[in-house]
N, C-alpha and C positions, 0 to 999 in steps of 0.2 A: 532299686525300684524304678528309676530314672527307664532302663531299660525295659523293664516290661511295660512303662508307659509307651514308649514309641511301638512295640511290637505292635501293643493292643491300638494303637492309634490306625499302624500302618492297617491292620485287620478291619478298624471299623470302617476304613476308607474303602477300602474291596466290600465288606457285606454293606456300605452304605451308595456304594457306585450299582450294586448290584438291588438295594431296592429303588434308586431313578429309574431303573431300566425296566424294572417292577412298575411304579407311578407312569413312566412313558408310556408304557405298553396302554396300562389301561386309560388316560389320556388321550392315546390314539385310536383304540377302539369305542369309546365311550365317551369320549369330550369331558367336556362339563355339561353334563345331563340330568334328565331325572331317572337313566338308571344308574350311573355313579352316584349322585344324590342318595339314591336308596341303598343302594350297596355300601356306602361309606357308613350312613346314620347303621346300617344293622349292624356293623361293625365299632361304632361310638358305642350302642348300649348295652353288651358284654364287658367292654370295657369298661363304660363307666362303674356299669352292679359290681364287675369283679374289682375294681380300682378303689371303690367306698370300703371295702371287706378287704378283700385281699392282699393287696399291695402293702398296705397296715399292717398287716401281720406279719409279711414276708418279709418290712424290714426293719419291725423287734423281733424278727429271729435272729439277726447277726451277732448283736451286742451280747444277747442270753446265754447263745450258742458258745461266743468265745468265754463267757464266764464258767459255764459247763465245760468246756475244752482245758481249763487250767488244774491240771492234777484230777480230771475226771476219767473212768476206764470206757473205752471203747461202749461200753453195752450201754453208759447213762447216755452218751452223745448219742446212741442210736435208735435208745427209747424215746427220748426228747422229741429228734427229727421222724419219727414214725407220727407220736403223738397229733403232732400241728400238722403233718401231712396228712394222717388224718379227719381231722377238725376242718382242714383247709378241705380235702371233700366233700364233709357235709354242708359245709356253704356253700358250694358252687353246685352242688343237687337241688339247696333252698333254691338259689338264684335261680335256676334253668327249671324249674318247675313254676315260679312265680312269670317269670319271662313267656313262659308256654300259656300260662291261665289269661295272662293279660296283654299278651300281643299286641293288639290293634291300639289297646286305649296307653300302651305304654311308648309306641312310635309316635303317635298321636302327641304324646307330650313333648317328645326328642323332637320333632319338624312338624309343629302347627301348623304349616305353611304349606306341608304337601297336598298337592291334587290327589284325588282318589285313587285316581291310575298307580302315581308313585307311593300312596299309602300302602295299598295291596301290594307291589314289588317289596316294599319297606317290611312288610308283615314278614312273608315268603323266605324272604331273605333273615331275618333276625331268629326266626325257629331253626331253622339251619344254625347259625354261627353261635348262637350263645352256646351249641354243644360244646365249643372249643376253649369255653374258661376251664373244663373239669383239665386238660393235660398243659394251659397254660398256668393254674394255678401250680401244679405237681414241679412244674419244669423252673419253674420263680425258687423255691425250694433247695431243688436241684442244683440251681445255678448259685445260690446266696452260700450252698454247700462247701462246693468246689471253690468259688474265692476266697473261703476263709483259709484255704490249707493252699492258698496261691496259685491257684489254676483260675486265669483268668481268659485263657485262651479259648476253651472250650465253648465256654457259655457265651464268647463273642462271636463263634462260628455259629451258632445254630439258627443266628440269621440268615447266612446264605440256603441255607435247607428251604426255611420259611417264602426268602424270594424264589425262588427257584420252582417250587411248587406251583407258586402264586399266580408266575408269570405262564405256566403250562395251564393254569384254569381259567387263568383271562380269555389267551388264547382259543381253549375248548370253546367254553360258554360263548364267543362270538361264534363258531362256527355251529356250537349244534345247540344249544342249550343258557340263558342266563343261570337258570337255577346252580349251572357247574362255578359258576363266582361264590358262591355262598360253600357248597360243599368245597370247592378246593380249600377254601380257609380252615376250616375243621381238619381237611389232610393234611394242611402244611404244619399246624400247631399239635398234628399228631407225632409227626416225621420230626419237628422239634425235639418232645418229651424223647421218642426212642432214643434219638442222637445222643441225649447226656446219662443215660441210665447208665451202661457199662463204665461211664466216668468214676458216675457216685460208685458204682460198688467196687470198682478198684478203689475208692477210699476207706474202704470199709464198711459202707452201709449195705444195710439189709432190710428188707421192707417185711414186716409183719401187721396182719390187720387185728386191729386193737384201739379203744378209741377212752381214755381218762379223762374226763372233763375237769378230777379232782386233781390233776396236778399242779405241785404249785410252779414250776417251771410254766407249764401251758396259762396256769391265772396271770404271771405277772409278765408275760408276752401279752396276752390280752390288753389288763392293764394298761402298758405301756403303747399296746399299739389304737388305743381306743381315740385320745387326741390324735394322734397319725390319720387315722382310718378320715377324722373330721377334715384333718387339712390337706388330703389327700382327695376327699369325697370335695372340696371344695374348688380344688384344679378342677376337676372332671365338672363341675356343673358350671364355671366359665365356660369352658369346652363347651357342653351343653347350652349356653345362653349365647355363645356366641354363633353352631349352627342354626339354632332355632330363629333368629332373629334373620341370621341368612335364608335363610328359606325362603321368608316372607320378601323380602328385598327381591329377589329375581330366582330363574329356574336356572338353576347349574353354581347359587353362589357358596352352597355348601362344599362343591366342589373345587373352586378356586380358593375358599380356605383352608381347604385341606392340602392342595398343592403347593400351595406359597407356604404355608406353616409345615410341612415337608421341607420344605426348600430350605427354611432356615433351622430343622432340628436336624438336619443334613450337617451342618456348621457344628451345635451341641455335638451330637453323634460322633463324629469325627475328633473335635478339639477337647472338650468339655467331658463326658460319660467318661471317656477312657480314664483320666484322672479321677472324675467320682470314684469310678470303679473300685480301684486299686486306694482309693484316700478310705473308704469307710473301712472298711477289716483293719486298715492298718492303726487307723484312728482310734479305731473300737479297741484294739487289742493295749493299744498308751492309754484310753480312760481307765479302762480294766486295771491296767496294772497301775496306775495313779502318775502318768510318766507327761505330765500335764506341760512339761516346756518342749518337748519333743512335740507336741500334740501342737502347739502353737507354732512352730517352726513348721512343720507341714503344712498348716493350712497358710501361713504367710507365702510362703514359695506355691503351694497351688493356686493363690488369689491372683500371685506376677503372671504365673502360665497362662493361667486364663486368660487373663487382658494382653497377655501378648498378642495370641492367634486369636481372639476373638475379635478384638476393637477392629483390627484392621479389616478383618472378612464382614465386618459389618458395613464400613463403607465401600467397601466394594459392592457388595450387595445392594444398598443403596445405589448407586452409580451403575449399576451394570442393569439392576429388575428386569428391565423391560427386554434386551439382547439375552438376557438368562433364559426366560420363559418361552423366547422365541425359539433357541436355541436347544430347549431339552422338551418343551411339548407340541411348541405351533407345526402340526404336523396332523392328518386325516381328522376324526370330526373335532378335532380341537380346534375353534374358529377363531378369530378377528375380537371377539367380544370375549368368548374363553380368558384369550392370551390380555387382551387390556383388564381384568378383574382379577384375576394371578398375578399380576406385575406389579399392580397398585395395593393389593394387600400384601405382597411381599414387600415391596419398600417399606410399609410400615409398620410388619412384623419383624423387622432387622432391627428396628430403631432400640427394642429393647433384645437384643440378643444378650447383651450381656447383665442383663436383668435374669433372661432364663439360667444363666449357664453360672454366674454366682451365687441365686436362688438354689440351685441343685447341691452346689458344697456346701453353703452357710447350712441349710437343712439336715444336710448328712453330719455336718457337723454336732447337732446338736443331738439327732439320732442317737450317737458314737457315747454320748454321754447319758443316755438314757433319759434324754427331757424331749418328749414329743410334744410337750404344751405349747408351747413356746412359737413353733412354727403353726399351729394349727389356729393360733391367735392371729396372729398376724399374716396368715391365709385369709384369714374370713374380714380382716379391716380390709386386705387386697381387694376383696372378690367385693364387697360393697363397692367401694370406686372402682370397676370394671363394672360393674351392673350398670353404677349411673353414666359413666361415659359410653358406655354402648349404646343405650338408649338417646344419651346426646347425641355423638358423633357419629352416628350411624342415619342419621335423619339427616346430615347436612353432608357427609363424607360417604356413603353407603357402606361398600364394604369394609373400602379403606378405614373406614371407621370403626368398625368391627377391629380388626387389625392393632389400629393406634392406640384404642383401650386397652385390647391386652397389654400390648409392648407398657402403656405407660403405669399398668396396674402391675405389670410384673416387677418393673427397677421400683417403684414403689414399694412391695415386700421385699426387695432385696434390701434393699436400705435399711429398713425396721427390724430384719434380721440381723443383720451388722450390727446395728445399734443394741440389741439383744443381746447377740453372740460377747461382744466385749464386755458388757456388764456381768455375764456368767464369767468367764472365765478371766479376767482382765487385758489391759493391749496385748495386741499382739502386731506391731509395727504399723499400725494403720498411717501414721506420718510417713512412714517409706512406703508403703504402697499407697498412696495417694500420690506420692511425686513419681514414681513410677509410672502409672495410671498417665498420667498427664504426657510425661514424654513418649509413652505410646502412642496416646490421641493423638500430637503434633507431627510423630513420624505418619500414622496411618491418616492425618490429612493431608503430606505432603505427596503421601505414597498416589493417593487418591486422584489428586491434581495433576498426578503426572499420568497414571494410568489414563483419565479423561480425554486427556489431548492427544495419548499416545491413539487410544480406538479411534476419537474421530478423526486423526490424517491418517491411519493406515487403512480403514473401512474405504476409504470408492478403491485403493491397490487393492487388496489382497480380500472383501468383501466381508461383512458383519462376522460369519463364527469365525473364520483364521485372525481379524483382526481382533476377537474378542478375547483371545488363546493367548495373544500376543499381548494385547495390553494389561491382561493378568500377569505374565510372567515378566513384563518390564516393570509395574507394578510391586512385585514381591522381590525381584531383584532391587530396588531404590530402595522398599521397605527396611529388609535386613541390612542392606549396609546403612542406613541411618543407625538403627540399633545398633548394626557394630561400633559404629564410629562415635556415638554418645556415649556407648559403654552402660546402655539403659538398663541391662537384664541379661542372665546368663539363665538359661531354660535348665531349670534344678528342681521340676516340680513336686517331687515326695520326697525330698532328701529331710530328715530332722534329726534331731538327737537320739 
């Protein structure tokens, strides 16, 4: 497994290089604006309706699915996956019907803040893209498919499809058309769904239209994805409180928190997901069969991985903000004022990076075992304190404060999920990884220190991006050989019993 993490890592790093260049592009053509402003919010509320509904269901299909895969014949796994594929239709018909009837007063709630001008683009734009939950739902499916029989390759490629398209209708839509921002999005999330179809049915599947509401396979996927759906629908309305509150603050600030929080699930993306990825099937498959020390030995060694590549990309992050944002968007209408509100809510969307990226395992974690209460609780104590520190820190820190709430409401549920997690299942070495944890932080301050002083004497030589390349790689060179030389961690992330 070891191996197909690095594969899928090295993968996520190409489709996650290839959506900066994605973000760049529209950066360059659009700044931080009120029509990236509008483009992004029609883009948040597809996302959000399908993420309350969708997302919930799509992951109590894994667990159900491996339970159905053990001594089941082909035809019950393929009734199963027809069934919720299509259930998962008729929701995303309710949504894009509801979304069509209520347009104006449903934008209106996503950015209170926008002028009329950007309401109307906001409208324009969101009747367009909600078409594109109907073949993101199908393709979530699709993909949760293929990684249970270990093809995790596929469904990490069909991001480069999705940039790829994106970057052609950015393009477009400056030269002749905005509206072509909103349709390319529905292309690109079509261009998805086709890519993995011939996957699925090399595994077997077959799509028949048929739809059982009576099944009990489909009830206790519901069931179980009904707490999910809460603490999932409760990400998305941070999300939500946190652009809406940007709106009002300034015009383009939606936009810089979309770019900075890109910026650091660039970090997730790359270190983080590829392990989720590959930890839940395998996870699911040791609840399943009751292989509950194996289960804990995996999530110990995923907790070390983590904190190896995260902590330290976090102070880097920190320390570099400002030369990042310069360096990936300050460029055509991205201004002076763009670049200083992307840098400042990036530093302080880093702070809790590894709040996001241990949040995402402890969660799957408990998925794996079929308790989606659990996280969905301690979701919503989260998203109280982000409510109230946004409306704090946002009145004395503007965006940055926007930013600092997340990060501190996210290691906030990370922590209560831990606390959760052990009382379900008992330790699982949290004394060794706590000391682990710590000898990381101290190499990635040292790492930090040296990187610092490395950018500022080589910046007036060799000028801000060659010296910021440089002090990254002297940086990650100091890093590892500390690790070697303490003997802190050997990178074993899904090895278990």
């Amino acid at each position: 497994m070891k191996k197909t993490v690095v594969i899928i890592m090295g993968l996520s790093i190409a489709t996650k290089l290839l959506g900066f260049i994605r973000e760049t592009v529209l950066a360059y053509f659009y700044g931080a604006s009120n029509i990236s402003d509008a483009f992004l919010i029609s883009l948040t509320i597809p996302d959000t309706l399908f993420e309350f509904i969708g997302i919930g269901l799509v992951t109590s299909f894994i667990p159900i699915y491996c339970d159905i895969k053990k001594g089941a014949k082909s035809g019950m796994r393929n009734y199963y996956m027809n069934n919720v594929t299509n259930f998962l239709l008729l929701l995303c018909t309710s949504i894009t019907i509801l979304v069509w009837a209520f347009t104006p007063q449903i934008v209106r709630i996503f950015a209170y803040g926008f002028t009329e001008e950007t309401l109307a683009l906001g409208v324009n734009f969101t009747r367009i893209t909600v078409l594109g939950i109907f073949f993101r739902g199908v393709t979530y499916i699709f993909k949760g498919h293929l990684q249970i029989y270990n093809n995790y390759i596929v469904p990490e490629l069909v991001g480069v499809f999705f940039s790829l398209v994106m970057i052609l209708s950015i393009v477009f839509s400056h030269q002749y058309c905005i509206t072509i921002l909103a349709i390319g999005f529905v292309l690109a999330k079509t261009v998805e769904f086709i890519f993995v179809i011939p996957f699925a049915y090399k595994r077997g599947y077959r799509y028949k239209v048929f739809l059982n509401l009576h099944d009990e396979n489909l009830k206790r996927m519901i069931y179980l994805a009904l707490p999910g759906i809460m603490g999932i629908s409760i990400d998305q309305l941070n999300t939500l409180i946190d652009r809406t509150i940007a709106s009002k603050i300034s015009v383009g600030g939606i936009s810089a928190l979309n770019y900075a929080f890109m910026l650091d699930m660039f970090i997730i993306g790359v270190f983080v997901l590829p392990i989720a990825t590959v930890l839940y099937p395998k996870i699911s498959k040791m609840a399943a069969d009751g292989n509950i020390k194996g289960f804990k030995k995996v999530l110990a060694n995923a907790i070390n991985s983590i904190s190896l590549l995260v902590i330290p990309a976090t102070i880097g992050a920190v320390i570099f903000a400002e030369p990042i944002v310069k360096l990936l968007f300050g460029r055509g209408a991205f201004d002076g004022q763009a670049v200083s509100m992307t840098y400042n809510a990036l530093i302080f969307y880093s702070v809790g990076m590894i709040g996001f990226g241990l949040r995402e395992i402890f969660s799957r974690a408990f998925y794996s075992i079929q308790d989606t209460k659990t996280p969905m609780i301690n979701a919503a104590i989260a998203m109280a304190m982000n409510i109230i520190l946004n409306i704090i820190l946002s009145k004395y820190m503007g965006i940055g404060g926007l930013a600092l709430a997340t990060s501190i409401s996210a290691i906030f549920c990370m922590l209560l999920l831990l606390i959760s997690l052990r009382k379900k299942i008992g330790p699982f070495e949290i004394g060794k990884i706590s000391i682990t944890f710590l000898k990381i932080l101290y190499a990635s301050l040292i790492m930090g220190i040296i990187a610092k002083f490395s950018f500022k004497y080589l910046t007036t030589a060799l000028g801000e991006s060659l010296s910021l390349a440089a002090a990254v790689g002297i940086g990650a060179v100091n890093y590892f050989s500390i690790i070697y030389l303490m003997k802190i961690y050997k990178f074993e992330p899904l090895r278990g019993e």
